[in-house]
One Martini backbone bead per residue (centre of mass of N, CA, C, O) as a GRO file, in nm:
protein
  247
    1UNK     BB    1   2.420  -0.077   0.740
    2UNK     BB    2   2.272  -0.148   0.409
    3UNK     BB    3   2.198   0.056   0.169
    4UNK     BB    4   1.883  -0.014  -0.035
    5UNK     BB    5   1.726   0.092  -0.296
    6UNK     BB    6   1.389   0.055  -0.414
    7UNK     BB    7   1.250  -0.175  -0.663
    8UNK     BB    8   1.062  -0.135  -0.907
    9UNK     BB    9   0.864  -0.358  -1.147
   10UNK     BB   10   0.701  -0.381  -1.459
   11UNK     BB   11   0.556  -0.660  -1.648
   12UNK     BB   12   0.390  -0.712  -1.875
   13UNK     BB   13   0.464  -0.895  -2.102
   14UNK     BB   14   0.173  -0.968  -2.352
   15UNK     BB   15   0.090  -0.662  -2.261
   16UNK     BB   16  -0.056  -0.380  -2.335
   17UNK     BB   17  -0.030   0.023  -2.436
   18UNK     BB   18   0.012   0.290  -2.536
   19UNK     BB   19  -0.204   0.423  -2.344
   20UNK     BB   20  -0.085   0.305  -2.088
   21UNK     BB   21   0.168   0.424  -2.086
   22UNK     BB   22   0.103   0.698  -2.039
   23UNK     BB   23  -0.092   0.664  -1.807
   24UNK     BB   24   0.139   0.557  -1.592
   25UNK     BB   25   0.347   0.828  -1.634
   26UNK     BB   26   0.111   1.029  -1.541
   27UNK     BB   27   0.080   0.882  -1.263
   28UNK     BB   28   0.398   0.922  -1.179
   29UNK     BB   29   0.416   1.244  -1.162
   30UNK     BB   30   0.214   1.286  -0.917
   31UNK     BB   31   0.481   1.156  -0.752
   32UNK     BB   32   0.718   1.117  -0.487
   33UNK     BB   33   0.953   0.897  -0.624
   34UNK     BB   34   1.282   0.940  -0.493
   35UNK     BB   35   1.340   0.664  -0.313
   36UNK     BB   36   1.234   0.482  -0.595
   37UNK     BB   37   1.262   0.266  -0.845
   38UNK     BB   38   1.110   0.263  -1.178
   39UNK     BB   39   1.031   0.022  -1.343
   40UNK     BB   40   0.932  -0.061  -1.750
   41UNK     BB   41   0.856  -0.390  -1.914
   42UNK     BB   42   0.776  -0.374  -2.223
   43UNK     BB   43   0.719  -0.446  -2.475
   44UNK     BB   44   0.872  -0.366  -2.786
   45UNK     BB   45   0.689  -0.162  -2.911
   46UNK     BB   46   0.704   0.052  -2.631
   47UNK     BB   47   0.971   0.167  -2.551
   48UNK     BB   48   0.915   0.465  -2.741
   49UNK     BB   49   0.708   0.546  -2.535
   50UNK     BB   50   0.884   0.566  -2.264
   51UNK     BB   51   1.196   0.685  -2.349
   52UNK     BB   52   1.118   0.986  -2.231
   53UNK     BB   53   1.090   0.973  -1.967
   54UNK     BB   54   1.152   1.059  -1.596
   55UNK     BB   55   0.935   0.847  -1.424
   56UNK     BB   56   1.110   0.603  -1.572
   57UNK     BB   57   1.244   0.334  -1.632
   58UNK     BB   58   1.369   0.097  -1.921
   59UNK     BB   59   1.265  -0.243  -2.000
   60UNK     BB   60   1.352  -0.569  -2.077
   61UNK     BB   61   1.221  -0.917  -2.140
   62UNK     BB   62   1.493  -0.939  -2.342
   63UNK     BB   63   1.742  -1.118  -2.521
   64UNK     BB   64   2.031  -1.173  -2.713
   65UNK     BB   65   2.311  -1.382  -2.729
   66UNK     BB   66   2.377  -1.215  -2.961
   67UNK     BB   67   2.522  -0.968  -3.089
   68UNK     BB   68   2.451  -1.062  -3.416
   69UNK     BB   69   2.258  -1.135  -3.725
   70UNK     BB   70   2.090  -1.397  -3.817
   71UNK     BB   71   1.838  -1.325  -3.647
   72UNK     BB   72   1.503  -1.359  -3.645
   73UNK     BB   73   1.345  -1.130  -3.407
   74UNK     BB   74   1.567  -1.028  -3.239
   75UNK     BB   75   1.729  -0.891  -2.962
   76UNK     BB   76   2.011  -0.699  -2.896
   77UNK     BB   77   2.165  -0.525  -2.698
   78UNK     BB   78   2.257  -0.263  -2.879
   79UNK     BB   79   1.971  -0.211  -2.986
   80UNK     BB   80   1.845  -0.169  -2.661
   81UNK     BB   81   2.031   0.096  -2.609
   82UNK     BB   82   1.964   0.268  -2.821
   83UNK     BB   83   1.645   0.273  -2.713
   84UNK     BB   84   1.740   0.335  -2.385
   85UNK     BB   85   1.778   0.070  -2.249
   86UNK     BB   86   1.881  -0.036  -1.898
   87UNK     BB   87   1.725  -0.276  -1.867
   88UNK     BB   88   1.687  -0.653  -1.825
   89UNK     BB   89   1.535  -0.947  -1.864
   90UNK     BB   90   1.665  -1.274  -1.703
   91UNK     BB   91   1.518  -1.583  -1.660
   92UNK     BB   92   1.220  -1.626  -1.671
   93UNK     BB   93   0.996  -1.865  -1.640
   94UNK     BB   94   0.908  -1.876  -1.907
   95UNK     BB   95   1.175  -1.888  -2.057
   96UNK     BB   96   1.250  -2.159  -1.916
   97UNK     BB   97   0.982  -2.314  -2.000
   98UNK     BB   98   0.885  -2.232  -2.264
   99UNK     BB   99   1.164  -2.165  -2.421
  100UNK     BB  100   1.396  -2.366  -2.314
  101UNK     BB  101   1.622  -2.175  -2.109
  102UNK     BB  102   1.905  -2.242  -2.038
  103UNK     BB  103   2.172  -2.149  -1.841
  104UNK     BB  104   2.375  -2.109  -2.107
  105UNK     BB  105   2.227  -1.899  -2.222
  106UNK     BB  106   2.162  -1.714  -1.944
  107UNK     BB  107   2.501  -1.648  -1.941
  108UNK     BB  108   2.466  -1.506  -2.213
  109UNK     BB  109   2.288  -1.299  -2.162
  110UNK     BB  110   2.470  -1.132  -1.953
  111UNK     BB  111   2.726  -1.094  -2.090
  112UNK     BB  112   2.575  -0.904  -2.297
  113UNK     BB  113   2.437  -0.706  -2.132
  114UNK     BB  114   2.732  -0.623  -1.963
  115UNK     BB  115   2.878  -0.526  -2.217
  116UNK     BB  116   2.636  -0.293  -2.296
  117UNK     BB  117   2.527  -0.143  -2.000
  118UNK     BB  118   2.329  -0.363  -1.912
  119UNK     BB  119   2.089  -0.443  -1.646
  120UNK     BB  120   2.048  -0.713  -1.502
  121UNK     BB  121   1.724  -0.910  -1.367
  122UNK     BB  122   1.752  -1.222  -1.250
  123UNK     BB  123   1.564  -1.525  -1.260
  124UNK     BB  124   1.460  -1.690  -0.995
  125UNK     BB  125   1.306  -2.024  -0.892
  126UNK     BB  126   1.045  -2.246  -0.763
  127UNK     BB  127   0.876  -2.492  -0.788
  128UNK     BB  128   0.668  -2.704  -0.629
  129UNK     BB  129   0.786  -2.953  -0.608
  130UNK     BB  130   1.061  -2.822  -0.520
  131UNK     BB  131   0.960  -2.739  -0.247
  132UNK     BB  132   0.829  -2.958  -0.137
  133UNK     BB  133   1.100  -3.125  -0.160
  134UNK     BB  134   1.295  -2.926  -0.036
  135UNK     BB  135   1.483  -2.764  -0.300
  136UNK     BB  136   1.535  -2.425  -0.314
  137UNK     BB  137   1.812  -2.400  -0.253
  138UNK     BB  138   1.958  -2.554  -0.464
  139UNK     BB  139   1.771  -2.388  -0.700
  140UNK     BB  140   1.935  -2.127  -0.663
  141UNK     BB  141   2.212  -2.225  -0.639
  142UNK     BB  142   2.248  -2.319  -0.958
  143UNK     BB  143   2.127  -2.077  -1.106
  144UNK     BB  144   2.365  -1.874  -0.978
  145UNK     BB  145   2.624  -2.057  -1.072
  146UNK     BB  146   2.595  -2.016  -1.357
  147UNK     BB  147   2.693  -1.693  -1.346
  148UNK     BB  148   2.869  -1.653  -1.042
  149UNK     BB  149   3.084  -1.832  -1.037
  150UNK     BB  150   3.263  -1.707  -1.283
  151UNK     BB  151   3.086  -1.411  -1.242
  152UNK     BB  152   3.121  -1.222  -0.976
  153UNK     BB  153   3.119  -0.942  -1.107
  154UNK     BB  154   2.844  -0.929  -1.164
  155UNK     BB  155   2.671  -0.872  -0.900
  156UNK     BB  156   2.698  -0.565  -0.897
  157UNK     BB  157   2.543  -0.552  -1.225
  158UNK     BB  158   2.279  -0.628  -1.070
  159UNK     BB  159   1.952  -0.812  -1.033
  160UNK     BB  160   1.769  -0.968  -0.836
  161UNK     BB  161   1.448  -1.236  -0.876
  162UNK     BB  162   1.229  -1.382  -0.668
  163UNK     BB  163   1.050  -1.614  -0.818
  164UNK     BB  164   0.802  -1.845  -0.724
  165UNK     BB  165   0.643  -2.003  -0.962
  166UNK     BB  166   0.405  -2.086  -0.777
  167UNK     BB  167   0.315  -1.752  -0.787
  168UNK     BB  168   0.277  -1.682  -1.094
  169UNK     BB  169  -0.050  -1.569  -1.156
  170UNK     BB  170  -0.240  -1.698  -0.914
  171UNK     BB  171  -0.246  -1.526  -0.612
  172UNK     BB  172  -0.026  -1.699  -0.473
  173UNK     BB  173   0.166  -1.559  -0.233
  174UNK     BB  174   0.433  -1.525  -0.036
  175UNK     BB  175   0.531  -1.518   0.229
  176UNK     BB  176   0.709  -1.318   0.403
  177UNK     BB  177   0.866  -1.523   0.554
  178UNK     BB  178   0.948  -1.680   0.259
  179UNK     BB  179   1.074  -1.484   0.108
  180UNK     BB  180   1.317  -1.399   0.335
  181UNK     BB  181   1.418  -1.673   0.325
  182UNK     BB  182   1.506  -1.680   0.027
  183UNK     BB  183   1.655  -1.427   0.008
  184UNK     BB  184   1.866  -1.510   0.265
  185UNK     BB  185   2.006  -1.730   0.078
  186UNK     BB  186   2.088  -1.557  -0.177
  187UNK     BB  187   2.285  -1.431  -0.042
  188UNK     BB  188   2.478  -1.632   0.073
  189UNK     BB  189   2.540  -1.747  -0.201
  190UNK     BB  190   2.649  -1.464  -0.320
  191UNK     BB  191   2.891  -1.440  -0.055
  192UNK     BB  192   3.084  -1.653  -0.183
  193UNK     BB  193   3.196  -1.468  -0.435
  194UNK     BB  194   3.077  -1.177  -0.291
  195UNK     BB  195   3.015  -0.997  -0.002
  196UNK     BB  196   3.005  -0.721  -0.061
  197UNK     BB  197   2.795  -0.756  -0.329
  198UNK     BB  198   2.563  -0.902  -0.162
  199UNK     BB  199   2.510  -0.667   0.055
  200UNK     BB  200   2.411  -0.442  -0.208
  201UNK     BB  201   2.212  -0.602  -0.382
  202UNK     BB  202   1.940  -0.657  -0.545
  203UNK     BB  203   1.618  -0.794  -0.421
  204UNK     BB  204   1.316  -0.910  -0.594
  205UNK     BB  205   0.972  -0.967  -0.545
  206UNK     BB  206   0.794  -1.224  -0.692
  207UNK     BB  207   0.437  -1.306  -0.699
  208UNK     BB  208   0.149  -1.190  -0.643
  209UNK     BB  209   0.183  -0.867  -0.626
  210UNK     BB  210   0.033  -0.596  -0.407
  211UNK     BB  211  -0.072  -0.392  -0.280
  212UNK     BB  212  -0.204  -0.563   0.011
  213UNK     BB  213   0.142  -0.712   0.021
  214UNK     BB  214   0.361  -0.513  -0.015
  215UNK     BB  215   0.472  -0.387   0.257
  216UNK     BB  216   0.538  -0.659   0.397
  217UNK     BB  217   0.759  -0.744   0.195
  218UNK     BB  218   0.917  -0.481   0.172
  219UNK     BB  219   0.977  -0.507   0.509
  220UNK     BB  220   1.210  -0.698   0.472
  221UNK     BB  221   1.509  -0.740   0.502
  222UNK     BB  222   1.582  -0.848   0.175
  223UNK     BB  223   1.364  -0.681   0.040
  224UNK     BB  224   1.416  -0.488  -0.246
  225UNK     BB  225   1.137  -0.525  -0.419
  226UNK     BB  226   0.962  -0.562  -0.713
  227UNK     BB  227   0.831  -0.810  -0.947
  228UNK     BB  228   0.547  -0.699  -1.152
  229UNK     BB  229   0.290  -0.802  -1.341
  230UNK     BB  230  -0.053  -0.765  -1.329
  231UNK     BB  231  -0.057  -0.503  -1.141
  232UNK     BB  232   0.084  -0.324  -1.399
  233UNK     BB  233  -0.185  -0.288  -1.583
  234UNK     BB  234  -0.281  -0.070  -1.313
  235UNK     BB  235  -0.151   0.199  -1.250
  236UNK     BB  236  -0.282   0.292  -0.960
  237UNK     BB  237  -0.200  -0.029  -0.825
  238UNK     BB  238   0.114   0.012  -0.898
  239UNK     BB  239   0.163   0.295  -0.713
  240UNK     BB  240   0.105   0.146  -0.445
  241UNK     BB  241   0.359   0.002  -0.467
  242UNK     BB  242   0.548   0.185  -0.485
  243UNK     BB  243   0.491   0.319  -0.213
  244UNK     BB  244   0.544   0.097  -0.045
  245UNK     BB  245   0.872   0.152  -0.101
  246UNK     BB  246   0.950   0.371   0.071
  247UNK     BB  247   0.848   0.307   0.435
   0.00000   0.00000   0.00000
């Protein structure tokens, strides 16, 4: 059996502040969080507050597909390592519906991010209509194979984070029934390019996560953490998530 440490992230998305940022580093070391790995992905300001802690790692919600030059706004992988940042956010349902970011964006911005020493977070899943059309297998196969069709060896250096669009900031949460059966769908397909490698990746459960319903889904076969967004902006409430990822 492959065991799989437990990742728990939290997107705070273009919300949070100083306050909170400190607030939370101290409410994490209160507690013995040494078998669960705890990610937080603060707007690009709060970076070098989080950058000093020891209670948690410390990830970007974004990044630029070039290396440097002039594009002003971006930040670029060299950027990001230098200021501590060791995970990073790519192809987030946001990034993909509002800022529409292509497959081939989301393929360089991967290439950046792991040339560059960082672990991307790979965002991949369907919205309601292609589920209800029972279309999610297709959508996640075609997702996955834009960047791992061609670098397979991508997926040991990667985490992957399964979020149903039509459950992120709803408040209904894929059943964990649901959510299993897509994590098992991914790891299949990406045990197509690298069977070795899909049954050590992580792959973490987005989408309307909260204290309440994190054990049963942490508690899935294939379900290895979750990437918390609202639930993430209130500290107490985060720790009870990390807290059920200990199992």
């Amino acid at each position: 059996m492959t065991i799989r440490k437990p990742l728990v992230a939290a997107n705070w998305k273009m919300n949070g502040s100083d306050a909170l940022a400190r607030e939370l580093t101290a409410a994490l070391a209160t507690v013995n969080l040494a078998d669960v790995d705890v990610l937080v992905c603060p707007p690009a300001t709060l970076l070098h507050t989080l950058a000093s802690t020891e209670h948690c790692l410390l990830g970007a919600q974004n990044l630029s597909q070039y290396t440097s030059g002039a594009y002003t706004g971006e930040l670029s992988a060299s950027l990001l390592a230098e200021a501590g940042v060791r995970f990073v956010l790519v192809g987030h349902s946001e990034r993909r519906t509002l800022f529409a970011e292509s497959d081939q964006v989301l393929a360089e911005k991967m290439q950046q991010a792991i040339t560059h020493g960082l672990t991307p977070v790979y965002c991949i899943g369907e919205n309601l209509q292609q589920r209800q059309q029972e279309k999610t297998g297709q959508v996640l196969a075609k997702q996955l194979a834009a960047v791992y069709a061609s670098h397979p060896e991508f997926i040991a250096k990667s985490v992957i984070a399964y979020e149903p669009v039509w459950a992120i900031g709803t408040g209904e949460a894929a059943t964990p029934e649901q959510a299993q059966q897509a994590h098992a769908e991914v790891r299949q397909q990406l045990a197509q390019y690298d069977s070795k490698a899909a049954a050590t990746v992580r792959i973490l459960y987005g989408g309307s996560v909260n204290s309440k319903n994190a054990t049963e889904l942490f508690g899935q076969t294939d379900i290895d953490g979750g990437l918390v967004g609202g639930a993430s902006l209130n500290a107490e409430e985060f720790l009870h998530i990390c807290q059920s990822a200990k199992g």
